[in-house]
N, CA, C and O atoms as CSV, one atom per row, in Angstrom:
chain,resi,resn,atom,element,x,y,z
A,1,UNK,N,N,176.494,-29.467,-33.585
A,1,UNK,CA,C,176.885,-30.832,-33.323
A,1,UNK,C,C,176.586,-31.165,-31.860
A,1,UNK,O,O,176.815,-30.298,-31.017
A,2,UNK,N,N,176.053,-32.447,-31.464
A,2,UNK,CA,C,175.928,-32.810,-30.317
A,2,UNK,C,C,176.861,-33.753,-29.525
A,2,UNK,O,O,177.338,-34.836,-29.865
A,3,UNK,N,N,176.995,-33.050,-28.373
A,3,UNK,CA,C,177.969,-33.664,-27.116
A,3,UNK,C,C,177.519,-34.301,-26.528
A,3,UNK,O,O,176.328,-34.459,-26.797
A,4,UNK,N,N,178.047,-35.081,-25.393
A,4,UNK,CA,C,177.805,-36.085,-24.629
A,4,UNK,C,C,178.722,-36.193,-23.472
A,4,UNK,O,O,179.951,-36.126,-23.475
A,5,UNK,N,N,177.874,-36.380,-22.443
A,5,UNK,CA,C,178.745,-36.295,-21.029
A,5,UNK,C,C,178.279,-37.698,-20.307
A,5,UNK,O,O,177.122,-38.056,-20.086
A,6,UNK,N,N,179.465,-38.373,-20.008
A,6,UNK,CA,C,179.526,-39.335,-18.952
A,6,UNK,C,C,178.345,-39.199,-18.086
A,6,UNK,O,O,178.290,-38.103,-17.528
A,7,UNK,N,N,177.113,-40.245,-17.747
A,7,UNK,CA,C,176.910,-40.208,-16.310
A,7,UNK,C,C,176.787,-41.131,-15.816
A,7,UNK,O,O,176.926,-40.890,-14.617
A,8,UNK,N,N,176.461,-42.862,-16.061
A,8,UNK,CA,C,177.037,-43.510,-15.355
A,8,UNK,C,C,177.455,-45.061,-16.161
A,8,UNK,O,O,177.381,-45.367,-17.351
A,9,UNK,N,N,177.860,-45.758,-15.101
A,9,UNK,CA,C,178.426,-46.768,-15.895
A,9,UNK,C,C,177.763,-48.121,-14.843
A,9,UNK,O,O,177.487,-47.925,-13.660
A,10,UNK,N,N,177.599,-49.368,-15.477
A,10,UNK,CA,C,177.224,-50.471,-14.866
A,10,UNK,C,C,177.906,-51.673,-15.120
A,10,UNK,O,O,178.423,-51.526,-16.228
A,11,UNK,N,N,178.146,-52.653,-14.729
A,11,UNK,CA,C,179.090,-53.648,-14.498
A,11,UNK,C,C,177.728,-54.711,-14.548
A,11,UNK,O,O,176.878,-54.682,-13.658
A,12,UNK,N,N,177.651,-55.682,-15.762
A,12,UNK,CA,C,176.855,-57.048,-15.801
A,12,UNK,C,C,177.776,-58.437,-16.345
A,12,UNK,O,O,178.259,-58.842,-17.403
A,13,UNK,N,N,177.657,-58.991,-14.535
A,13,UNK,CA,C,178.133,-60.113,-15.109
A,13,UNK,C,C,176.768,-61.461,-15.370
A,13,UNK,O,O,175.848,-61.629,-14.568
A,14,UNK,N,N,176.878,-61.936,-16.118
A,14,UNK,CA,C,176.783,-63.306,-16.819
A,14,UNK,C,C,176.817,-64.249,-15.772
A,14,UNK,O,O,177.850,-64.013,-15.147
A,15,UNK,N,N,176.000,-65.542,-15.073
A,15,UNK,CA,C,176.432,-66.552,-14.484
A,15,UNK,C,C,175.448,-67.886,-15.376
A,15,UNK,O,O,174.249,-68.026,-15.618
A,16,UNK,N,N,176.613,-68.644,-15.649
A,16,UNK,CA,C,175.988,-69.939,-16.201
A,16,UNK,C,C,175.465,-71.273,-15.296
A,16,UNK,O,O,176.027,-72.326,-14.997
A,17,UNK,N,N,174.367,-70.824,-15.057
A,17,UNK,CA,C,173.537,-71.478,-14.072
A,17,UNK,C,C,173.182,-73.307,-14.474
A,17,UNK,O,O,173.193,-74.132,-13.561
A,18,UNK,N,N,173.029,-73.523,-15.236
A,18,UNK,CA,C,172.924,-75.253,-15.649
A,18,UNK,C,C,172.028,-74.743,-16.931
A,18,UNK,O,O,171.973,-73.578,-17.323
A,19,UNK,N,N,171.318,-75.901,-17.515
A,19,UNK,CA,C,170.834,-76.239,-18.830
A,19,UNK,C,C,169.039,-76.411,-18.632
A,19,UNK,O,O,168.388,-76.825,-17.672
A,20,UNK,N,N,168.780,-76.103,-19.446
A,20,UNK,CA,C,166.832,-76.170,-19.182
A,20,UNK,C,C,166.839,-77.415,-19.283
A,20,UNK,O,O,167.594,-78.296,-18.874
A,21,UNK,N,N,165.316,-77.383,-20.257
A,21,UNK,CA,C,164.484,-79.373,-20.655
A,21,UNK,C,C,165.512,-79.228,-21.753
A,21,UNK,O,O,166.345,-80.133,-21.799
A,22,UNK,N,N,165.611,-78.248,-22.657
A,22,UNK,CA,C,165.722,-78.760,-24.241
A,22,UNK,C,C,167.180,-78.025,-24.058
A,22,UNK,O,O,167.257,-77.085,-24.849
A,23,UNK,N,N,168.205,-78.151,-23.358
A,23,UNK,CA,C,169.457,-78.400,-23.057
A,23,UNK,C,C,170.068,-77.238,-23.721
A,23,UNK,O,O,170.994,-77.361,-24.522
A,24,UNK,N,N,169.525,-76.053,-23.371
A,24,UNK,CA,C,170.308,-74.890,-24.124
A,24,UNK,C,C,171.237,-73.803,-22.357
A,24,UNK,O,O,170.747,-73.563,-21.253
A,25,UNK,N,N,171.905,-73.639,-22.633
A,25,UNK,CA,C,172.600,-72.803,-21.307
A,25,UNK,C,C,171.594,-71.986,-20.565
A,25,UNK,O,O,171.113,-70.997,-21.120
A,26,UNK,N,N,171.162,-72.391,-19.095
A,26,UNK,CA,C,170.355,-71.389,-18.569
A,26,UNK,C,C,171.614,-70.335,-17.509
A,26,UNK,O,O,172.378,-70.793,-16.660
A,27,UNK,N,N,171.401,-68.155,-18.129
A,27,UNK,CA,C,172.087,-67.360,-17.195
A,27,UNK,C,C,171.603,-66.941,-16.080
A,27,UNK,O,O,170.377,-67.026,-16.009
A,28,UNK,N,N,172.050,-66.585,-15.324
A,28,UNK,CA,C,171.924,-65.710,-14.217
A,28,UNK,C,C,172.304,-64.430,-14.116
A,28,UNK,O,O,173.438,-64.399,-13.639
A,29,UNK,N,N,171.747,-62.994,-14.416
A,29,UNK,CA,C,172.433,-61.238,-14.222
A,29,UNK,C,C,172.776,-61.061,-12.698
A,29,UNK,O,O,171.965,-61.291,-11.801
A,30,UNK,N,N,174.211,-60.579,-12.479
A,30,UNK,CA,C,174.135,-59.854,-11.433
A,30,UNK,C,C,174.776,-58.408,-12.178
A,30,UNK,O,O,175.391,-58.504,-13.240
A,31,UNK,N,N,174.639,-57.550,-11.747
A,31,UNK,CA,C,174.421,-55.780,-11.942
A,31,UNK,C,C,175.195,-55.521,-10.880
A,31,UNK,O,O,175.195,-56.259,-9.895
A,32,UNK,N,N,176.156,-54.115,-11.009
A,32,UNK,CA,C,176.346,-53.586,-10.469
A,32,UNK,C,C,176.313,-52.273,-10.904
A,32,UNK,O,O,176.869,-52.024,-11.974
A,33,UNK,N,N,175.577,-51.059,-10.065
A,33,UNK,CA,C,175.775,-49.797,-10.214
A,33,UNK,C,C,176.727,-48.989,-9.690
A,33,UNK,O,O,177.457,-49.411,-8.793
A,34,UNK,N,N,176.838,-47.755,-10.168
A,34,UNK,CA,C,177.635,-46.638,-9.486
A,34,UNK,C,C,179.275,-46.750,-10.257
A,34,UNK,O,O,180.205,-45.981,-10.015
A,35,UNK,N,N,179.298,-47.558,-10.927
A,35,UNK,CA,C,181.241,-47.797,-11.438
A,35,UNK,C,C,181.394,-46.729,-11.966
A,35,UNK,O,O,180.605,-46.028,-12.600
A,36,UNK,N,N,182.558,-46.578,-11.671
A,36,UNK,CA,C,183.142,-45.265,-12.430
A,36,UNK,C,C,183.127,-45.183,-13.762
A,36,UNK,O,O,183.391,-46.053,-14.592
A,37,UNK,N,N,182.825,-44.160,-13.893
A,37,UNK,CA,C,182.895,-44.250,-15.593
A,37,UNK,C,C,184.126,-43.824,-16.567
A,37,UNK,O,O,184.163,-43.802,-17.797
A,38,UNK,N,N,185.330,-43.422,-15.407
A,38,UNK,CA,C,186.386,-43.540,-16.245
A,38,UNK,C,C,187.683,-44.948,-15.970
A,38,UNK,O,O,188.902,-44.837,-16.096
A,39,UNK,N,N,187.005,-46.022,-15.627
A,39,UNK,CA,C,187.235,-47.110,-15.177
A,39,UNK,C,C,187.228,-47.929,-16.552
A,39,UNK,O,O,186.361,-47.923,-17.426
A,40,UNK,N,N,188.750,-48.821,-16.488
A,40,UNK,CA,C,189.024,-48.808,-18.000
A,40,UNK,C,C,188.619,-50.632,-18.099
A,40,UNK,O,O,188.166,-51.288,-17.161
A,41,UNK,N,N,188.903,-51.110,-19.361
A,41,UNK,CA,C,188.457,-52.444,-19.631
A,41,UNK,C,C,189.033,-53.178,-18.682
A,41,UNK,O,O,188.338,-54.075,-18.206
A,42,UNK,N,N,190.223,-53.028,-18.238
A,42,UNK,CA,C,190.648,-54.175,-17.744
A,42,UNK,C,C,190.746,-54.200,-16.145
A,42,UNK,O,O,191.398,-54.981,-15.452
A,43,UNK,N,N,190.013,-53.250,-15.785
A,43,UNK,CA,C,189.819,-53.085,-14.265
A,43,UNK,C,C,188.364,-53.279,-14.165
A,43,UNK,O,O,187.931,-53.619,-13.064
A,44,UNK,N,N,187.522,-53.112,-15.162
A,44,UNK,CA,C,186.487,-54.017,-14.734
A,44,UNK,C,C,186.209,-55.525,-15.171
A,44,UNK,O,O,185.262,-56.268,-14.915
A,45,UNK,N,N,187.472,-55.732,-15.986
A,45,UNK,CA,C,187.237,-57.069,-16.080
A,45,UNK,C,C,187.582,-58.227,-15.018
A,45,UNK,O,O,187.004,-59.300,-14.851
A,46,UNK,N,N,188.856,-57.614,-14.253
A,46,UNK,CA,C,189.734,-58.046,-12.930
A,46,UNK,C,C,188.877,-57.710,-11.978
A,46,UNK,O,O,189.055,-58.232,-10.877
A,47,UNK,N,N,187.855,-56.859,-12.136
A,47,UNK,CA,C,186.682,-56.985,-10.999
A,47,UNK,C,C,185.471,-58.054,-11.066
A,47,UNK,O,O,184.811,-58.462,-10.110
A,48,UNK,N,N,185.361,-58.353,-12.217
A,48,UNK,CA,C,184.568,-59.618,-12.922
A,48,UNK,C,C,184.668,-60.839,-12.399
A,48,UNK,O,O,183.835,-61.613,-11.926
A,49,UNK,N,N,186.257,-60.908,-12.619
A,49,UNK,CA,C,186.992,-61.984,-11.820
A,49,UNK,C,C,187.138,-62.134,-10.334
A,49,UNK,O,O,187.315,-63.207,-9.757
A,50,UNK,N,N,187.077,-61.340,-9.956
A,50,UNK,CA,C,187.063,-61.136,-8.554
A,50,UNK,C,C,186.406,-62.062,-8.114
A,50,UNK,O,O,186.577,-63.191,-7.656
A,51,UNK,N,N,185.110,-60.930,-8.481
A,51,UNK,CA,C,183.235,-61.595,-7.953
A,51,UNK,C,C,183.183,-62.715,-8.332
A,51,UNK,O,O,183.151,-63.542,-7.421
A,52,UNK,N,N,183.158,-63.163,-9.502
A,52,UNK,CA,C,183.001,-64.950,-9.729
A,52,UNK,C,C,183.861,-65.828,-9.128
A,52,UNK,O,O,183.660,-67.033,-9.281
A,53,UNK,N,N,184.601,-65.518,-8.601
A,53,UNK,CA,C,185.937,-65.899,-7.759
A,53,UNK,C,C,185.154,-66.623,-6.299
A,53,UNK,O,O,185.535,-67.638,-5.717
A,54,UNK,N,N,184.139,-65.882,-5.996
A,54,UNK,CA,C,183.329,-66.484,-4.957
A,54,UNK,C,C,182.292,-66.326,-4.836
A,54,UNK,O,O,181.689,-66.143,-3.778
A,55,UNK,N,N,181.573,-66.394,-6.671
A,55,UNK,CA,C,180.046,-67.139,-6.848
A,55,UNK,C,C,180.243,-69.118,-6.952
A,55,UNK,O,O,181.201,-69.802,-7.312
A,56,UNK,N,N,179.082,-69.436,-6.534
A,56,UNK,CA,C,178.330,-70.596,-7.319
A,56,UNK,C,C,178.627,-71.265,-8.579
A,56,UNK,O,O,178.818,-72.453,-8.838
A,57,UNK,N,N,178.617,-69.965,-9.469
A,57,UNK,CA,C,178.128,-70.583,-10.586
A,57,UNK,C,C,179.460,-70.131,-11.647
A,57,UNK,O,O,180.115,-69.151,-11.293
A,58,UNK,N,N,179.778,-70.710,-12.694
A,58,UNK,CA,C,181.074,-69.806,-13.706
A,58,UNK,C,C,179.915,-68.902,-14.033
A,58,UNK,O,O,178.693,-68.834,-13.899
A,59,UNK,N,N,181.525,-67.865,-14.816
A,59,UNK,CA,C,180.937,-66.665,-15.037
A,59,UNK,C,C,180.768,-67.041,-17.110
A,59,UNK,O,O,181.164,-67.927,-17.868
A,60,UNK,N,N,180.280,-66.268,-17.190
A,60,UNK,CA,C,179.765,-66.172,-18.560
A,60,UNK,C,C,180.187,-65.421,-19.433
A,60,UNK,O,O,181.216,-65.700,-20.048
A,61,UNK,N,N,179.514,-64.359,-19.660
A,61,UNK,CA,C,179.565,-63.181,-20.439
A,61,UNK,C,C,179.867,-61.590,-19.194
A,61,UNK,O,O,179.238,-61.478,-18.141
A,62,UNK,N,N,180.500,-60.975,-19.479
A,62,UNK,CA,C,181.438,-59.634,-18.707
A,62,UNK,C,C,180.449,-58.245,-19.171
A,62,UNK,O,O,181.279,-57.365,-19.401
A,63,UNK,N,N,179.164,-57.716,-19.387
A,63,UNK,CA,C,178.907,-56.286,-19.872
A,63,UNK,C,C,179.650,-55.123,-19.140
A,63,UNK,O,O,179.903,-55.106,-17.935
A,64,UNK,N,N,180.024,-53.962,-20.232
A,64,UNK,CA,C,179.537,-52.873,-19.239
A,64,UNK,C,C,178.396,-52.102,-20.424
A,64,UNK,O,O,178.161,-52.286,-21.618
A,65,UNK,N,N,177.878,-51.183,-19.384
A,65,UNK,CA,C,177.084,-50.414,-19.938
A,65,UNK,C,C,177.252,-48.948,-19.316
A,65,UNK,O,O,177.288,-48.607,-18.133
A,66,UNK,N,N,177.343,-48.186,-20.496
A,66,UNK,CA,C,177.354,-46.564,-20.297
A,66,UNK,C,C,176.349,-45.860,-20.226
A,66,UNK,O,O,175.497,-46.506,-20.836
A,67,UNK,N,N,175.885,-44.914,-19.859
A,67,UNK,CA,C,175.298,-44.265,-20.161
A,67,UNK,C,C,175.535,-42.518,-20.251
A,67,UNK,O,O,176.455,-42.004,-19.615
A,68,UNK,N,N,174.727,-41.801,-20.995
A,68,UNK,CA,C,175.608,-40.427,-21.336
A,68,UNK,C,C,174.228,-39.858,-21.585
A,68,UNK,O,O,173.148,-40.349,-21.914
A,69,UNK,N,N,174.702,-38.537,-21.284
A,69,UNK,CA,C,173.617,-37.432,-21.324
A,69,UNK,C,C,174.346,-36.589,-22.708
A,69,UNK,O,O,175.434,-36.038,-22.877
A,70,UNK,N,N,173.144,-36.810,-23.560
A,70,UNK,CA,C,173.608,-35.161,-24.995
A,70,UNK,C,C,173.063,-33.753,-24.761
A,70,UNK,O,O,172.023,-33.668,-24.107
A,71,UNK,N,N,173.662,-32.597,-25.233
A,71,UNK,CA,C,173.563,-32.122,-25.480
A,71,UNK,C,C,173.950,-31.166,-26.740
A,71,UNK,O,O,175.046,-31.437,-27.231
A,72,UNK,N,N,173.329,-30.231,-27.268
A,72,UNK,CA,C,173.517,-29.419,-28.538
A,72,UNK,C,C,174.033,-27.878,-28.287
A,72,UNK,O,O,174.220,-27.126,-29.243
């Protein structure tokens, strides 16, 4: 059976930048690397908030993304 080990985690927020020609929502990605990866939902979501707290633009959509190394 194969395992899997933590190695890192990324923080994408969403910014809703205005509307194109044909009026559909245009986003904006900002990324962040290095987050901990035992950093739980709701501390990166209160970090989400943070940052949009003193962007430009509202925030949108919240990712995280994992990533993990397998082994057998």
């Amino acid at each position: 059976m194969a395992n899997q080990i933590p190695v890192s985690s990324t923080l994408r927020i969403d910014f809703e930048t205005g509307l194109n020609e044909k009026g559909a929502l245009v986003f904006r990605r900002k990324s962040f690397s290095n987050i901990k990866v035992d950093a739980t939902a709701d501390q990166l979501f209160s970090t989400a908030v943070a940052i949009a707290s003193v962007q430009n633009y509202p925030m949108g959509e919240v990712t995280r993304v994992d990533t993990y190394s397998l082994f057998g």
